[in-house]
SEDOKE-159673 format. One record per residue: z, x, y of N, C-alpha, C in turn; residue in three letters. Coordinates in steps of 0.2 Angstrom, whole numbers, plus 2048, in hexadecimal, padded with zeros to 3 digits. Atoms other than C-alpha are relative to their C-alpha. Layout:
BEGIN
+------+------+------+-------+-------+-------+------+------+------+---------+
! n_c3 ! n_c1 ! n_c2 ! ca_c3 ! ca_c1 ! ca_c2 ! c_c3 ! c_c1 ! c_c2 ! residuo !
+------+------+------+-------+-------+-------+------+------+------+---------+
!    Z !    X !    Y !     Z !     X !     Y !    Z !    X !    Y !     ALA !
...
+------+------+------+-------+-------+-------+------+------+------+---------+
***
This chain:
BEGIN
+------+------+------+-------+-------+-------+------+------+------+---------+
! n_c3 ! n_c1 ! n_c2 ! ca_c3 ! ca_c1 ! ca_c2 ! c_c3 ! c_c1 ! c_c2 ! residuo !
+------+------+------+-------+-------+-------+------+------+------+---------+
!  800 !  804 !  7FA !   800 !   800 !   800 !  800 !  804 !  806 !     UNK !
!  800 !  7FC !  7FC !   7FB !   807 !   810 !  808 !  801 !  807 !     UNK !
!  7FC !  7FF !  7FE !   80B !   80D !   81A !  805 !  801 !  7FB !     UNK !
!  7F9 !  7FF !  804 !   817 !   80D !   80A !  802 !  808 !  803 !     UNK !
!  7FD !  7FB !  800 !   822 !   81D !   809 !  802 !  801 !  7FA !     UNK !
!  7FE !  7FE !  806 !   821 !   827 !   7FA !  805 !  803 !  7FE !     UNK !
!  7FA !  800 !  800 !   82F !   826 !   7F1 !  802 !  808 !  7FE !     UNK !
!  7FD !  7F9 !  801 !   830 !   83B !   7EF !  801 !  801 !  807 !     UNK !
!  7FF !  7FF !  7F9 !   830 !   83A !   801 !  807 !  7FD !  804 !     UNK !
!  7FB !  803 !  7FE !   83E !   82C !   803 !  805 !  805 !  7FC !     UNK !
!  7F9 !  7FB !  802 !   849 !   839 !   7F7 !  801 !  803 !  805 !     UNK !
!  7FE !  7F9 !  7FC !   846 !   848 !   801 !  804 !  7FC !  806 !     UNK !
!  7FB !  805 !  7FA !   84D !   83B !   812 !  806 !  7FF !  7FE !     UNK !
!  7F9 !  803 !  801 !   85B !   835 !   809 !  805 !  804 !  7FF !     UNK !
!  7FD !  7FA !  7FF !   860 !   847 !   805 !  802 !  803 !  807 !     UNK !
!  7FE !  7FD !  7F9 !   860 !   84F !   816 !  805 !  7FB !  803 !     UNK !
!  7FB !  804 !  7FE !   86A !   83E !   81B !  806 !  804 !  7FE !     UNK !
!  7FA !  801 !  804 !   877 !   843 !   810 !  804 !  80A !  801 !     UNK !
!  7FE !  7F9 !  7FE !   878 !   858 !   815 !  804 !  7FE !  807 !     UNK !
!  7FB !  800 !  7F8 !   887 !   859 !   822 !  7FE !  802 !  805 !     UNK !
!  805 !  7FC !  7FB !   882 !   85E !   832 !  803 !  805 !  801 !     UNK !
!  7FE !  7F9 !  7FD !   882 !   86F !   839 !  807 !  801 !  803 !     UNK !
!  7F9 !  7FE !  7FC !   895 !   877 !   83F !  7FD !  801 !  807 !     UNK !
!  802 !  7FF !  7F8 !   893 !   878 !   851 !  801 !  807 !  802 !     UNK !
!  800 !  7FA !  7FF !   88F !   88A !   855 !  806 !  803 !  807 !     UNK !
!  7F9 !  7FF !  7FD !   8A1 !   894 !   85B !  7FE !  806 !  803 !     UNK !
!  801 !  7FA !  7FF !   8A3 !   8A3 !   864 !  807 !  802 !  7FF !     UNK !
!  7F8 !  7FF !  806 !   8B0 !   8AD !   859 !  803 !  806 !  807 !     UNK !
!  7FD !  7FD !  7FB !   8B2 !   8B9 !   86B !  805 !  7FA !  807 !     UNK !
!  7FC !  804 !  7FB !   8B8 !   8A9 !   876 !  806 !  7FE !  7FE !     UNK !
!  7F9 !  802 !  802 !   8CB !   8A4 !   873 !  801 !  7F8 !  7FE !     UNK !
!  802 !  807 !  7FE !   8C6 !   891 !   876 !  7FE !  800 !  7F7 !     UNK !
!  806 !  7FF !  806 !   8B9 !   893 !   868 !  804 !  803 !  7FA !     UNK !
!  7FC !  7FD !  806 !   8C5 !   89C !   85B !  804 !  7FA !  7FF !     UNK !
!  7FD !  805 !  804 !   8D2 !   88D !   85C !  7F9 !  7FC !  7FE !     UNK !
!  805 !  806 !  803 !   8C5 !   87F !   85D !  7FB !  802 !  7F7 !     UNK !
!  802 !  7FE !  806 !   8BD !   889 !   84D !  805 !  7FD !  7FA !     UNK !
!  7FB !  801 !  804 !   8CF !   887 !   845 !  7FF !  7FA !  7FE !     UNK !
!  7FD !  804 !  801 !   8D1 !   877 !   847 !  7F9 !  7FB !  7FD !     UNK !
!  807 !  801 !  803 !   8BE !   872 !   843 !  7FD !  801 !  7FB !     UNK !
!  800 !  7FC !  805 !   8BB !   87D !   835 !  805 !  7FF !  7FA !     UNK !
!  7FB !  800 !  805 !   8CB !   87F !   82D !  805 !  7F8 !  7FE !     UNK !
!  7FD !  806 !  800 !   8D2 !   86C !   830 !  7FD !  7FD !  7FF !     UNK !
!  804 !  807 !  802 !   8C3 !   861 !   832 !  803 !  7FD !  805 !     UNK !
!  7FD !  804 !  7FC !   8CB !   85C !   841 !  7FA !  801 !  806 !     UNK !
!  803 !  800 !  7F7 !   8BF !   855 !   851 !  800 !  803 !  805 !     UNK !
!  7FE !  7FE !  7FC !   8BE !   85E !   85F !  7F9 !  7FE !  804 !     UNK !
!  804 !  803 !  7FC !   8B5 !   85A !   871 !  7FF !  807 !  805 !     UNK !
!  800 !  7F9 !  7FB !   8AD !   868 !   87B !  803 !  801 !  806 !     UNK !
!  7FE !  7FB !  7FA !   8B5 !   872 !   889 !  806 !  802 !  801 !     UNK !
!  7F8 !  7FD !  802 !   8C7 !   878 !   88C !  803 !  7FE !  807 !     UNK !
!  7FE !  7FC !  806 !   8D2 !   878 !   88B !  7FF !  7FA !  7F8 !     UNK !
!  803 !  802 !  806 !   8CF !   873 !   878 !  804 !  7FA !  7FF !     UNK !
!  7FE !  807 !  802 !   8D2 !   860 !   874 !  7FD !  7FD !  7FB !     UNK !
!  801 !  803 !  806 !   8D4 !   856 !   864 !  7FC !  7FB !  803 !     UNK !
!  800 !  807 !  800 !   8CC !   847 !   861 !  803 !  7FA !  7FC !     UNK !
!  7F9 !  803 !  807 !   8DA !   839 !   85C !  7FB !  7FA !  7FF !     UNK !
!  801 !  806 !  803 !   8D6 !   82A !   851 !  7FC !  802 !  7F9 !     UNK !
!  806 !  7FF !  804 !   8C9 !   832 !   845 !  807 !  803 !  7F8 !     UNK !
!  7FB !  7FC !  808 !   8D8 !   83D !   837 !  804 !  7FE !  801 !     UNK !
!  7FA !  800 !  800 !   8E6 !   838 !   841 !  802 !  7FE !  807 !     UNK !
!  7FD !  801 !  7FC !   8EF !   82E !   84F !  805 !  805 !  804 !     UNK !
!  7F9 !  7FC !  7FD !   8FF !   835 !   85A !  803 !  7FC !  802 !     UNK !
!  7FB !  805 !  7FE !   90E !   82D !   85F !  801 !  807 !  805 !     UNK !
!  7FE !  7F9 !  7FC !   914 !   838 !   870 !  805 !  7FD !  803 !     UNK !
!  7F7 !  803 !  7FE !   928 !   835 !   875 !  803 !  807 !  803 !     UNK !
!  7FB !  7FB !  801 !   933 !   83F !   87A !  805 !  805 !  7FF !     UNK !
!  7FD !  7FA !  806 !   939 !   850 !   871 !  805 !  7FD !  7FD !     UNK !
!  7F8 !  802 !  804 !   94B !   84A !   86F !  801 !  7FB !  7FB !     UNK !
!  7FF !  807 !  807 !   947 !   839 !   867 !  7FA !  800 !  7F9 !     UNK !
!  804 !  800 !  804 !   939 !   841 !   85E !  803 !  805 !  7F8 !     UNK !
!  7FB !  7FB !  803 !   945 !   84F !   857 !  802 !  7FD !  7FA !     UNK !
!  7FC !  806 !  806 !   94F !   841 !   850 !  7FC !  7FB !  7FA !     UNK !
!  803 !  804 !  805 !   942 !   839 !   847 !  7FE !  803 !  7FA !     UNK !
!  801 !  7FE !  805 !   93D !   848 !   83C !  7FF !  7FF !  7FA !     UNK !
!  7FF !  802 !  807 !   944 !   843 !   82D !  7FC !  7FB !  7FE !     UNK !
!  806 !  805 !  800 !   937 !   834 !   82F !  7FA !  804 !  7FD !     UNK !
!  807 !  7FE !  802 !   92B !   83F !   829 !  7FE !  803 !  7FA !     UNK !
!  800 !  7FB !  806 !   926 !   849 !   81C !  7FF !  806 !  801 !     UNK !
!  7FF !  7F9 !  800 !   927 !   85B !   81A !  7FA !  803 !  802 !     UNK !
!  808 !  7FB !  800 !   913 !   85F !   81E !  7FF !  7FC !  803 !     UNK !
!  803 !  804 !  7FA !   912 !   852 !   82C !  7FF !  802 !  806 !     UNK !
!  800 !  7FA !  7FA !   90B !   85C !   83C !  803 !  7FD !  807 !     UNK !
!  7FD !  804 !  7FD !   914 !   858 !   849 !  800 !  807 !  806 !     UNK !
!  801 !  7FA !  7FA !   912 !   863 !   85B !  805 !  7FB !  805 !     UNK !
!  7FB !  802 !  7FA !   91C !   863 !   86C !  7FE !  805 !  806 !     UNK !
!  801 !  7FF !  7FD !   917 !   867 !   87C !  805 !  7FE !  808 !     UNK !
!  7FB !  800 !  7F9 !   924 !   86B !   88C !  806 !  7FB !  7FA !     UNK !
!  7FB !  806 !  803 !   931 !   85C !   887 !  7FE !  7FA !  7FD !     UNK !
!  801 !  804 !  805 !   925 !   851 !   87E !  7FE !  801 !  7F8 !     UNK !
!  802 !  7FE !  807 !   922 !   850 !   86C !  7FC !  7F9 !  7FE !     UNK !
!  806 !  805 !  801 !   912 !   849 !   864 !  800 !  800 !  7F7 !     UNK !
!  800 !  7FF !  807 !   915 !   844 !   852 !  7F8 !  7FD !  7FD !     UNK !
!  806 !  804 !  804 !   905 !   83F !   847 !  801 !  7FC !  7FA !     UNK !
!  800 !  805 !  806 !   901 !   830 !   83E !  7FA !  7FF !  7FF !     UNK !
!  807 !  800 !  804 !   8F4 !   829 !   833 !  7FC !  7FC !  805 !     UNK !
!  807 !  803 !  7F8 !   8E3 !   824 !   83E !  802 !  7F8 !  7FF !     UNK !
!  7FF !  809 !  800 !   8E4 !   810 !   842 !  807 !  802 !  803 !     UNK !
!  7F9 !  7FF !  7FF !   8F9 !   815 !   845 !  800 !  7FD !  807 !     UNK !
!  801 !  802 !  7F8 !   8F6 !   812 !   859 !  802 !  7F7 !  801 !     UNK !
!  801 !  808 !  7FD !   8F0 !   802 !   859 !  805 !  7FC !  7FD !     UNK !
!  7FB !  806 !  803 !   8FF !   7FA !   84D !  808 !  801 !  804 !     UNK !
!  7F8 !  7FF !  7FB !   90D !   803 !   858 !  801 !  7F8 !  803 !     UNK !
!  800 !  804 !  7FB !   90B !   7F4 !   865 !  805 !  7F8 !  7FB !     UNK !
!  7FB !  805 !  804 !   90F !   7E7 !   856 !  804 !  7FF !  7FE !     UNK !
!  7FB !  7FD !  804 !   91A !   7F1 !   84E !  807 !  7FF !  806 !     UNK !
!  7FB !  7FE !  7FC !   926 !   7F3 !   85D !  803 !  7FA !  803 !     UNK !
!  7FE !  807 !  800 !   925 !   7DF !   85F !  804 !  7FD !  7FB !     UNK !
!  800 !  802 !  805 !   928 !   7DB !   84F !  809 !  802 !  800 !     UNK !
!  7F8 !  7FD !  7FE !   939 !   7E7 !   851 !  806 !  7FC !  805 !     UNK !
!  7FD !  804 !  7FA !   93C !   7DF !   860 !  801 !  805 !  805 !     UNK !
!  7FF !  7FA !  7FC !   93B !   7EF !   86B !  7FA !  800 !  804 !     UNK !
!  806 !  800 !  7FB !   92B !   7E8 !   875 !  801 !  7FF !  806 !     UNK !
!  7FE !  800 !  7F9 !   935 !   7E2 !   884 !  803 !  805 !  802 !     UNK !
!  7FE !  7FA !  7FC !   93C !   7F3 !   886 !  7FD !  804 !  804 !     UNK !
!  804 !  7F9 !  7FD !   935 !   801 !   891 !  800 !  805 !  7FC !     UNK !
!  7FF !  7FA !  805 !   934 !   80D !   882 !  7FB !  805 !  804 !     UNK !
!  805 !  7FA !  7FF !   92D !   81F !   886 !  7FD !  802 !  7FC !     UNK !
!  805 !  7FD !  807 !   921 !   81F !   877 !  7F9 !  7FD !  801 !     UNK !
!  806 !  801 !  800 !   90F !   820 !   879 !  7FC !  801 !  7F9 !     UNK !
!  806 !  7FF !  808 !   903 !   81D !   86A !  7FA !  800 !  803 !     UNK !
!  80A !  7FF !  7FD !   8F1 !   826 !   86E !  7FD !  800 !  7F7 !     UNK !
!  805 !  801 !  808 !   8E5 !   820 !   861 !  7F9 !  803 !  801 !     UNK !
!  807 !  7FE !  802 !   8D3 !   820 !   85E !  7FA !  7FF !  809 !     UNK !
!  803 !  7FD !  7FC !   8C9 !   827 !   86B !  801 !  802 !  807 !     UNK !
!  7FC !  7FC !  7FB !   8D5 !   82E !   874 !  801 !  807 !  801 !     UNK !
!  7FF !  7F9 !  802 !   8D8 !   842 !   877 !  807 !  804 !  802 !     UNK !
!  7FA !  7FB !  7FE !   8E6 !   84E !   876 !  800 !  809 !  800 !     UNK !
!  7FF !  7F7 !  801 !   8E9 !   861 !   87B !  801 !  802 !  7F9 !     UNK !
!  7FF !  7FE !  805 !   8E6 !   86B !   86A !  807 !  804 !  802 !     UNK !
!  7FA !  7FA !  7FF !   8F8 !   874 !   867 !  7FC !  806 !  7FB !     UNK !
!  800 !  7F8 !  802 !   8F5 !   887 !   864 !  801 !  801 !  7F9 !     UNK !
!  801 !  7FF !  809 !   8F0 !   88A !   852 !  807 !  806 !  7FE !     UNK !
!  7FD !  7FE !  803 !   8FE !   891 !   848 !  800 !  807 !  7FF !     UNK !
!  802 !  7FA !  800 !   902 !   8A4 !   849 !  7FD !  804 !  7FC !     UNK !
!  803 !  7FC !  806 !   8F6 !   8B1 !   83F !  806 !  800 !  7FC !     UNK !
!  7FC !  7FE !  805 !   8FD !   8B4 !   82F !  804 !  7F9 !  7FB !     UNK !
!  7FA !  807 !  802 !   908 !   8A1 !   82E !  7FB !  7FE !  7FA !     UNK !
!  803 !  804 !  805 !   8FA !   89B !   823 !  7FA !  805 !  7FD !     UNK !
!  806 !  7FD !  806 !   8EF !   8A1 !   816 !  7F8 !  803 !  801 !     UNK !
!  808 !  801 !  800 !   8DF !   89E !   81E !  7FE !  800 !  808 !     UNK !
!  801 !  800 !  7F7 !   8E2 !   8A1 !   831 !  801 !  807 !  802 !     UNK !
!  801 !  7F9 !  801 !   8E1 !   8B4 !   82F !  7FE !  804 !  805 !     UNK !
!  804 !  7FD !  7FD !   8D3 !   8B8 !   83B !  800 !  7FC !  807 !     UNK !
!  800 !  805 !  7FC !   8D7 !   8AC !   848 !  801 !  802 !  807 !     UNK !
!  7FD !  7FE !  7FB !   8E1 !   8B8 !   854 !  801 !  7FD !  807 !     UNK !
!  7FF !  806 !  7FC !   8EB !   8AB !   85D !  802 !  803 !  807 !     UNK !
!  800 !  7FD !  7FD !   8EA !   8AF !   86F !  80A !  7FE !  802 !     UNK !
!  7F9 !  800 !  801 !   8FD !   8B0 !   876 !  800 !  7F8 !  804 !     UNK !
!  7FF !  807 !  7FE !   905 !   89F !   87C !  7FF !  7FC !  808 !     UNK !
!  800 !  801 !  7F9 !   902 !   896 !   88D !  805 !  7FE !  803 !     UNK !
!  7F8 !  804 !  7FF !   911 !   88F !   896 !  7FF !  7F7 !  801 !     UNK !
!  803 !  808 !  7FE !   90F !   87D !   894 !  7FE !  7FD !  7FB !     UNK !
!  805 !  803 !  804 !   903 !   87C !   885 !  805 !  7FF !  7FB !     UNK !
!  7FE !  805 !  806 !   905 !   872 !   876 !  801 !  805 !  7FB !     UNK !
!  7FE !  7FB !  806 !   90B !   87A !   868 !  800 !  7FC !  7F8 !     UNK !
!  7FC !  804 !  807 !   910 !   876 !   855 !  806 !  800 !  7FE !     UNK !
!  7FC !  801 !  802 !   920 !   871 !   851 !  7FF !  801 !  7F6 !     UNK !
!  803 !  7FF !  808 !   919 !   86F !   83F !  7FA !  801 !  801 !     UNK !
!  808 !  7FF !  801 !   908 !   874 !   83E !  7FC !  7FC !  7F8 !     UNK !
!  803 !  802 !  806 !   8FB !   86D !   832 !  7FD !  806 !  7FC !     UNK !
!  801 !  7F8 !  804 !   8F6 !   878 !   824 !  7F9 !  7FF !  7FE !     UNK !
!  809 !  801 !  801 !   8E2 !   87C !   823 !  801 !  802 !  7F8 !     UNK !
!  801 !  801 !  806 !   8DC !   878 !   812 !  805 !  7FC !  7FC !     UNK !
!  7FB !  806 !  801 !   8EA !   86A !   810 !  7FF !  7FA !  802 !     UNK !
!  800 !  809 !  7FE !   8E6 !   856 !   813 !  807 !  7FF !  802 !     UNK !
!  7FA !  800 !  7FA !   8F3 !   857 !   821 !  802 !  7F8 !  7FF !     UNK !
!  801 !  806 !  7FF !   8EC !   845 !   823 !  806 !  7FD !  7F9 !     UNK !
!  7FC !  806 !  805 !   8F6 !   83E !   812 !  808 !  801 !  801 !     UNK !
!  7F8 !  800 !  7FF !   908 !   844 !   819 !  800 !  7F9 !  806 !     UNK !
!  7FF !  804 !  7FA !   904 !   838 !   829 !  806 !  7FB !  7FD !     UNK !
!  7FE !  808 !  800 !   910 !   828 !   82C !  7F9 !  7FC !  800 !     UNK !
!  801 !  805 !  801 !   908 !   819 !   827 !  801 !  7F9 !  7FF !     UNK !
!  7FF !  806 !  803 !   907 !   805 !   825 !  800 !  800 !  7FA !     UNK !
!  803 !  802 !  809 !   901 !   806 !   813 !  806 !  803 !  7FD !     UNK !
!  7FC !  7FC !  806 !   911 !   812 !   80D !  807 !  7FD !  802 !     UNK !
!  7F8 !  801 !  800 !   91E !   805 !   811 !  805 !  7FF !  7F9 !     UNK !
!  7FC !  801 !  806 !   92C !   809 !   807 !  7FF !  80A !  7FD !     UNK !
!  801 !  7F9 !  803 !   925 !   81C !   806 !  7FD !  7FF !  7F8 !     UNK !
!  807 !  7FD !  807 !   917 !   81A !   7F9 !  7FC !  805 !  800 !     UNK !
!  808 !  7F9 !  7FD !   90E !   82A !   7F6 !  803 !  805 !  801 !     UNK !
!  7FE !  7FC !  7FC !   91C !   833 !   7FD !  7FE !  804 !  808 !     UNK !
!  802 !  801 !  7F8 !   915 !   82E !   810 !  807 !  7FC !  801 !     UNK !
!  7FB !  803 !  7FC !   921 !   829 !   81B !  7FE !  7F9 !  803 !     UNK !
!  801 !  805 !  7FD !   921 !   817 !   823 !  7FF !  800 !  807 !     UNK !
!  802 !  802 !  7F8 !   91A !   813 !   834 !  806 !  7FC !  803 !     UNK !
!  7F9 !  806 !  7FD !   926 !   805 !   837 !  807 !  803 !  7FF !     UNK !
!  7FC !  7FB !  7FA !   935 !   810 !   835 !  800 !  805 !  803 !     UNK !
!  7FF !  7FB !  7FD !   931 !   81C !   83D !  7FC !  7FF !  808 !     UNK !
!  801 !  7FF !  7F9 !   92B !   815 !   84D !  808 !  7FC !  801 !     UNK !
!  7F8 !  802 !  7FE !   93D !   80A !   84B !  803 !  805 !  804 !     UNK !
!  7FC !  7FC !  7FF !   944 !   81A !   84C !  800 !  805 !  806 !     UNK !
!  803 !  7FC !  7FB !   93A !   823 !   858 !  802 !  7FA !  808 !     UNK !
!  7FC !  804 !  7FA !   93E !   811 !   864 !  808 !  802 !  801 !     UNK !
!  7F7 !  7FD !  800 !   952 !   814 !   861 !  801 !  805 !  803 !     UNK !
!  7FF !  7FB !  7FC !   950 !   825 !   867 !  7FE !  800 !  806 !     UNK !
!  804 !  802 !  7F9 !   945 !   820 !   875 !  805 !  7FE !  805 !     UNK !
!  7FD !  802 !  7FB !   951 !   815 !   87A !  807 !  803 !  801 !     UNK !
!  7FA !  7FC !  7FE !   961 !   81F !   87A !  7FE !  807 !  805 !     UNK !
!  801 !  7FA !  7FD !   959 !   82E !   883 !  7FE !  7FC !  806 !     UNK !
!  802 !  801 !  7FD !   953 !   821 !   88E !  807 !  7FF !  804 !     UNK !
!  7FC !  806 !  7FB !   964 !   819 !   892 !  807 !  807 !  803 !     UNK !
!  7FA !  7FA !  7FE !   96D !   82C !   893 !  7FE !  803 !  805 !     UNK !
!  803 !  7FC !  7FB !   961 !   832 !   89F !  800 !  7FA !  807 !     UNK !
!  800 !  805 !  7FB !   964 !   820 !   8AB !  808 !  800 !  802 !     UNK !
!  7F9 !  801 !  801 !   976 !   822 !   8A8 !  804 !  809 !  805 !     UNK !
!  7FD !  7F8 !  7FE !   976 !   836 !   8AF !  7FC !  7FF !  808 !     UNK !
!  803 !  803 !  7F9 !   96C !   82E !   8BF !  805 !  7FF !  805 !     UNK !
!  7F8 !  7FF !  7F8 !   979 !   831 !   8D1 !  7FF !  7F9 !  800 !     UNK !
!  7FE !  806 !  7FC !   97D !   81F !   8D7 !  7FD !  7FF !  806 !     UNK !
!  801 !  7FF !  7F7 !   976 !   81B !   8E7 !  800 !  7FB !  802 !     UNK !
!  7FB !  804 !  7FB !   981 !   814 !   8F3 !  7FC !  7FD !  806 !     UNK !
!  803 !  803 !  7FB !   97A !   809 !   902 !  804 !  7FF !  806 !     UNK !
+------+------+------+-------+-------+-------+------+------+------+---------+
***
């Protein structure tokens, strides 16, 4: 039939469909370029051109961003290979991608919607400062990375993700209530991250001077 497409020609398309696209060419002399390589290569984690180097959330993994002190106290909500960073006074824990958008219901459902909590949930197509890849040496596979020294200010790991480990299956989740899987729950652990929210909230209104009229 004239226009069909013979079918050795439809394989060879359906092949090329299915090769990953090319790594986005790094430059291993720029500092920028060495992390974004790390976290690109070695994680499979998004990243969006220019610097300083920023994830892209929603795609492997949401974040929940609160305040160090009550993120501190959440730790044990997580499991031991859950990456979790901290920048100045804030702490950014990571949860499973979709995680963002359930905060809002989840914090109703508690009953902690009418508060002023200090907890941000940045989800899908959102960005966040990469923290500073994990010192040469800390990991098996981060050898050649030569991390340059720290900024004042930037992000860091608290617990870092480990390259060549599905980071992604420590996340909190809806799906492991009850901790199936040995993933931790979403719902207590944003409970928990509200509690602390609001005690750090009501210690820091309480140290506030008086003012007299």
């Amino acid at each position: 039939m004239v226009g069909s497409v013979p079918p050795a020609v439809c394989s060879a398309a359906a092949a090329i469909l299915t090769v990953p696209l090319p790594r986005r060419p790094l430059d291993p002399d720029d500092p920028a370029d060495r992390i974004r390589g790390w976290y690109e290569n070695e994680l499979g984690w998004p990243t969006v051109p220019g610097e300083p180097v920023r994830l892209l959330v929603g795609e492997r993994f949401d974040v929940l961003d609160v305040p160090a002190e009550a993120g501190l106290a959440a730790l044990r909500r997580l499991a031991p290979g859950s990456p979790v960073a901290v920048r100045g006074d804030r702490m950014r824990l990571l949860v499973a991608a979709g995680g963002a958008e359930e905060v809002p219901g989840i914090l109703q459902w508690l009953e902690w919607g009418a508060l002023p909590l200090d907890l941000t949930a940045i989800g899908a197509g959102e960005l966040i400062e990469a923290p500073l890849p994990p010192p040469v040496g800390s990991q098996g596979r981060n050898q050649g990375l030569n991390r340059p020294g720290p900024v004042q200010g930037a992000a860091v790991w608290l617990r870092p993700p480990v390259a060549g480990c599905e980071a992604e299956a420590s996340l909190p989740t809806m799906s492991a209530l009850g901790g199936v899987g040995g993933a931790p729950d979403l719902v207590r652990l944003v409970d928990t991250l509200a509690t602390h929210c609001h005690r750090v909230r009501l210690r820091r209104a309480s140290a506030q001077p008086l003012a007299f009229s």
